[in-house]
N, CA, C and O of each residue as an XYZ file, in Angstrom:
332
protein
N       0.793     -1.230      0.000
C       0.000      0.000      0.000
C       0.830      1.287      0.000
O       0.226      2.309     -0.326
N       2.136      1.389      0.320
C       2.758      2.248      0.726
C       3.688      2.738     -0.571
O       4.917      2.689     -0.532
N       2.883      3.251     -1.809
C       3.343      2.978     -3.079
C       3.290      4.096     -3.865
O       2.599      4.952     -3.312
N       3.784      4.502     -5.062
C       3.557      6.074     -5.476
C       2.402      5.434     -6.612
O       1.371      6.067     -6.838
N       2.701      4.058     -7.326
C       1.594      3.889     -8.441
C       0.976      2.371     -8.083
O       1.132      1.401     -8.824
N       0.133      2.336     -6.614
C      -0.887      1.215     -6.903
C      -1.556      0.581     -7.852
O      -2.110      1.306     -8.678
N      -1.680     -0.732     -7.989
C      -2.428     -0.833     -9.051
C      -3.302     -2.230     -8.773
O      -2.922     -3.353     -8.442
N      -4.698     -1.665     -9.060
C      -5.522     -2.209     -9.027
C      -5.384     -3.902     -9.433
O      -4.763     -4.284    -10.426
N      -5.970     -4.672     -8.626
C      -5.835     -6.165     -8.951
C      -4.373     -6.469     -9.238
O      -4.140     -6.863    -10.381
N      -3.487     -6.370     -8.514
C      -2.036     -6.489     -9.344
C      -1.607     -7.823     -8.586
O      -2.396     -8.607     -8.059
N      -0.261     -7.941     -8.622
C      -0.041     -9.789     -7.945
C       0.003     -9.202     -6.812
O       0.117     -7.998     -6.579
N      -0.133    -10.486     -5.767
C      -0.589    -10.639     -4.759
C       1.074    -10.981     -4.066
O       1.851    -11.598     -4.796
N       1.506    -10.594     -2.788
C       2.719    -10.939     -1.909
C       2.757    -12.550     -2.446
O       3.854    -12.871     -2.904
N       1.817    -13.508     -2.454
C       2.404    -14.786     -2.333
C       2.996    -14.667     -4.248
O       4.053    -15.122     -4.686
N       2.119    -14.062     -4.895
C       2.409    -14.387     -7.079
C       3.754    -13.908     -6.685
O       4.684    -14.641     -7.019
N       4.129    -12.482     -5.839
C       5.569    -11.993     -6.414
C       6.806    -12.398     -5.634
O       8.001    -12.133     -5.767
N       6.224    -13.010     -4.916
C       7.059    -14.334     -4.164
C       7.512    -15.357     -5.206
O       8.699    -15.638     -5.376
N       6.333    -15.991     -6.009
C       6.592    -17.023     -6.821
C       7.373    -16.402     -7.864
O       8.551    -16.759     -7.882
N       7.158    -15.894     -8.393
C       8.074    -14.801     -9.612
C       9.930    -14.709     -9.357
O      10.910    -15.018    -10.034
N       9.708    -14.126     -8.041
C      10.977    -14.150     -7.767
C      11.676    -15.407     -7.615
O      12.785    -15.689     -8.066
N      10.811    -16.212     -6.848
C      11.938    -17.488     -6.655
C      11.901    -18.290     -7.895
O      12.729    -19.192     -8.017
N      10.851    -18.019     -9.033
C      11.276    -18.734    -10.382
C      12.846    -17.982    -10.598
O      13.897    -18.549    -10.301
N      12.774    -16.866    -11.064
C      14.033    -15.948    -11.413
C      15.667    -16.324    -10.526
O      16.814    -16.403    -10.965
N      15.062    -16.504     -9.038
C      16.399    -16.989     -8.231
C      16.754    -18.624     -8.766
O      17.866    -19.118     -8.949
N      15.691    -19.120     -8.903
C      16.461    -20.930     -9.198
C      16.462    -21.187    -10.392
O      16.309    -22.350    -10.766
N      16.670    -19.954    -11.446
C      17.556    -20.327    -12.554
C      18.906    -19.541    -12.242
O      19.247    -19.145    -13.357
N      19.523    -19.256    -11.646
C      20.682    -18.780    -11.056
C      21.511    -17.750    -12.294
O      22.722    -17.731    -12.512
N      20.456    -16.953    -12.976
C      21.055    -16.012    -13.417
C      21.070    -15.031    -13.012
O      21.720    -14.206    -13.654
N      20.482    -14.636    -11.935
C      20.146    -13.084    -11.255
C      21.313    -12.748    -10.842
O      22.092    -13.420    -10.165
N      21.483    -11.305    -11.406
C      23.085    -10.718    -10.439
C      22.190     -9.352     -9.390
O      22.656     -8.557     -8.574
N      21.183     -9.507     -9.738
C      21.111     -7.813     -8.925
C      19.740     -7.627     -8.649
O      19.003     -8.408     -9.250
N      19.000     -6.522     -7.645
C      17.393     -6.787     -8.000
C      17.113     -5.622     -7.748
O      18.100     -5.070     -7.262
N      16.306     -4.993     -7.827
C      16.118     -3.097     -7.985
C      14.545     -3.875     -7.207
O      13.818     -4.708     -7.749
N      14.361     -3.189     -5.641
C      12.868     -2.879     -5.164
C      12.523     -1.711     -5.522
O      13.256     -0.807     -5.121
N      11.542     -1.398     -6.222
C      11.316      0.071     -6.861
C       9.996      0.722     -6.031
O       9.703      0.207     -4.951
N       9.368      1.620     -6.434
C       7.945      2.156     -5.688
C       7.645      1.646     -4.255
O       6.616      1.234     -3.719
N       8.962      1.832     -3.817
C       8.483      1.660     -2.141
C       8.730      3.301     -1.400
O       9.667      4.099     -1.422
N       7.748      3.296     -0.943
C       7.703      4.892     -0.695
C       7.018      4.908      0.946
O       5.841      5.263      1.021
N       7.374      4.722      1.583
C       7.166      5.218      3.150
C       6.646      5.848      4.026
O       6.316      5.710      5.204
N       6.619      6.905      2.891
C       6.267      8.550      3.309
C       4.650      8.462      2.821
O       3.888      9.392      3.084
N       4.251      7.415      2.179
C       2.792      7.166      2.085
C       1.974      6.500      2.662
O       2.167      5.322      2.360
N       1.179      6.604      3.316
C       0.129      5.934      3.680
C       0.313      6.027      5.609
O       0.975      6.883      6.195
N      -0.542      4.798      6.325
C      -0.803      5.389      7.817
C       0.601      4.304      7.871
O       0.940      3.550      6.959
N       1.252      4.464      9.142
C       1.573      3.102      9.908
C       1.434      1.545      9.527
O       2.363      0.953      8.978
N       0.362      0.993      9.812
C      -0.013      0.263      9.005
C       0.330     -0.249      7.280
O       0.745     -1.293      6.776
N      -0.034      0.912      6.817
C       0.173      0.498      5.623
C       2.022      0.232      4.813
O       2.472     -0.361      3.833
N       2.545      1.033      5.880
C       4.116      1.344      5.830
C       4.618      0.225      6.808
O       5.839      0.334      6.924
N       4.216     -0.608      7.407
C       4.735     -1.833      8.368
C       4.306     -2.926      6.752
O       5.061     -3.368      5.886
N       3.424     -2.994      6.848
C       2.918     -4.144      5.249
C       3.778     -3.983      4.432
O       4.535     -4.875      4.051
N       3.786     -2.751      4.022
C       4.600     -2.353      2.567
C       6.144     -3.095      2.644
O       6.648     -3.950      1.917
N       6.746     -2.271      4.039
C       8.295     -2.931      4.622
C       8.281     -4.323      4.501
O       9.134     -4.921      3.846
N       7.121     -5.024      5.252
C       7.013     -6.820      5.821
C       7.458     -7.341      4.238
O       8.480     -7.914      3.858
N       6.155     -6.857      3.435
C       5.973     -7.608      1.916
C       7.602     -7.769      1.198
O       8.214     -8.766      0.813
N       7.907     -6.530      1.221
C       9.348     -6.483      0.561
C      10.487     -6.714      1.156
O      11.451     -6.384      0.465
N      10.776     -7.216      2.314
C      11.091     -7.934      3.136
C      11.200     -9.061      2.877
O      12.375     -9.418      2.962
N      10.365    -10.018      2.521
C      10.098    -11.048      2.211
C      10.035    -11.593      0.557
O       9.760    -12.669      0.027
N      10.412    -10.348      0.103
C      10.605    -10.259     -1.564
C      12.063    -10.272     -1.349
O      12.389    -10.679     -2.463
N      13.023    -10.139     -0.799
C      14.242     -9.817     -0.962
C      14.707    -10.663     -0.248
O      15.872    -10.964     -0.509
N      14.152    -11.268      0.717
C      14.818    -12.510      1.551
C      14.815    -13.907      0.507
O      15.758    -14.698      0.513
N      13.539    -14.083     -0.431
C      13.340    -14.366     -1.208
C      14.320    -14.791     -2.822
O      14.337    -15.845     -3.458
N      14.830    -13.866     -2.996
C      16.045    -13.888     -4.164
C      17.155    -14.430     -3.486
O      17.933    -15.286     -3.908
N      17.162    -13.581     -1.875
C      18.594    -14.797     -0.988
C      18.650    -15.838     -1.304
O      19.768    -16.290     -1.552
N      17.574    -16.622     -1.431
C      17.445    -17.928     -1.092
C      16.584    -18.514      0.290
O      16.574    -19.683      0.675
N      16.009    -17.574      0.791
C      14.849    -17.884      1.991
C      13.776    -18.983      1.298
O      13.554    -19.036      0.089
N      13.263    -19.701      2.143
C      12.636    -20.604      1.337
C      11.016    -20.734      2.191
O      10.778    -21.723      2.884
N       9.904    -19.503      2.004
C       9.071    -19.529      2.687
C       8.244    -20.955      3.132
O       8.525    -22.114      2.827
N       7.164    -20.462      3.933
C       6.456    -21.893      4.510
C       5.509    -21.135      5.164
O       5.688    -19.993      5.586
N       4.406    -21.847      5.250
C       3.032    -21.406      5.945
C       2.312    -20.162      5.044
O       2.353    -20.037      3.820
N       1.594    -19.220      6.098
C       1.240    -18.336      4.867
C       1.293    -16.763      5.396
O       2.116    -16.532      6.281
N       0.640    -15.890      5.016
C       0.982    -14.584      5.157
C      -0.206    -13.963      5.454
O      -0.498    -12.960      4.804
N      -1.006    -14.393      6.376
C      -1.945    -14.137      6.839
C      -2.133    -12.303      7.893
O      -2.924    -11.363      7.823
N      -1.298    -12.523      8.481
C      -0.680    -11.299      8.866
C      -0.638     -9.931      8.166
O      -0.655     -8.795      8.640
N      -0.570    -10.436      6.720
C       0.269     -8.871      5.659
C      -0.967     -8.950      4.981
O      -1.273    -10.050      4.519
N      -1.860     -7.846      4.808
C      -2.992     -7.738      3.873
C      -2.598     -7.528      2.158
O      -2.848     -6.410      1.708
N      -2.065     -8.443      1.308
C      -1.725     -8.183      0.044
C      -2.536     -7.909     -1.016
O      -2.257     -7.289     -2.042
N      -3.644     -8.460     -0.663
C      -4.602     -8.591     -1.573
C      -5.956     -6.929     -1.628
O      -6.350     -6.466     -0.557
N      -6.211     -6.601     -2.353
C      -6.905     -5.246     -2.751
C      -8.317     -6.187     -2.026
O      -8.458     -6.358     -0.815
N      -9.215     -6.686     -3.052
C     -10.076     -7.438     -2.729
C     -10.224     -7.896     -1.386
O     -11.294     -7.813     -0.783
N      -9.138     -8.397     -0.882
C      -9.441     -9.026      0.434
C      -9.855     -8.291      1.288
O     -10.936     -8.271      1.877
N      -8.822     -7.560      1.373
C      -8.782     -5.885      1.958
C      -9.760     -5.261      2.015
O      -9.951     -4.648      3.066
N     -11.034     -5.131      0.649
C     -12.175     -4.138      0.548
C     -13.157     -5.069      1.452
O     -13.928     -4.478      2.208
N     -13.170     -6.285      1.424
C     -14.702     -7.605      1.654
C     -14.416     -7.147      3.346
O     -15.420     -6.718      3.914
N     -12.997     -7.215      4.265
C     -12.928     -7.090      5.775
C     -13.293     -5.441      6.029
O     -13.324     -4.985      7.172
């Protein structure tokens, strides 16, 4: 949420999870640019999510190898509007 260009229906923390770790286990990646993370937007909340998500995008290309789920981090737009 904590973003200069949201975008409607876009992937979800777990899709850009999967994305990345396709990209890490073909072992060509030298480098990874987190872009539109912006801080200075949104409440608390939305700037703890924003940090967690990409956090976990970048632990991710390490070689972190998630488990369970992300129940915690609201990623989803939809989900978000129905609670």
């Amino acid at each position: 949420p904590s973003t200069g260009t949201a975008v409607c229906a876009g992937l979800t923390l777990r899709e850009g999870i999967s994305v990345v770790e396709a990209l890490r286990d073909t072992n060509r990646v030298q480098g990874i640019d987190l872009v539109e993370l912006n801080p200075s937007l949104g409440n608390e909340q939305d700037v703890n999510t924003t940090i967690a998500s990409s956090l976990e995008i970048l632990k991710s290309i390490c070689g972190y190898k998630r488990s369970g789920n992300f129940a915690n981090i609201k990623t989803d737009l939809f989900e978000t509007l129905k609670n």
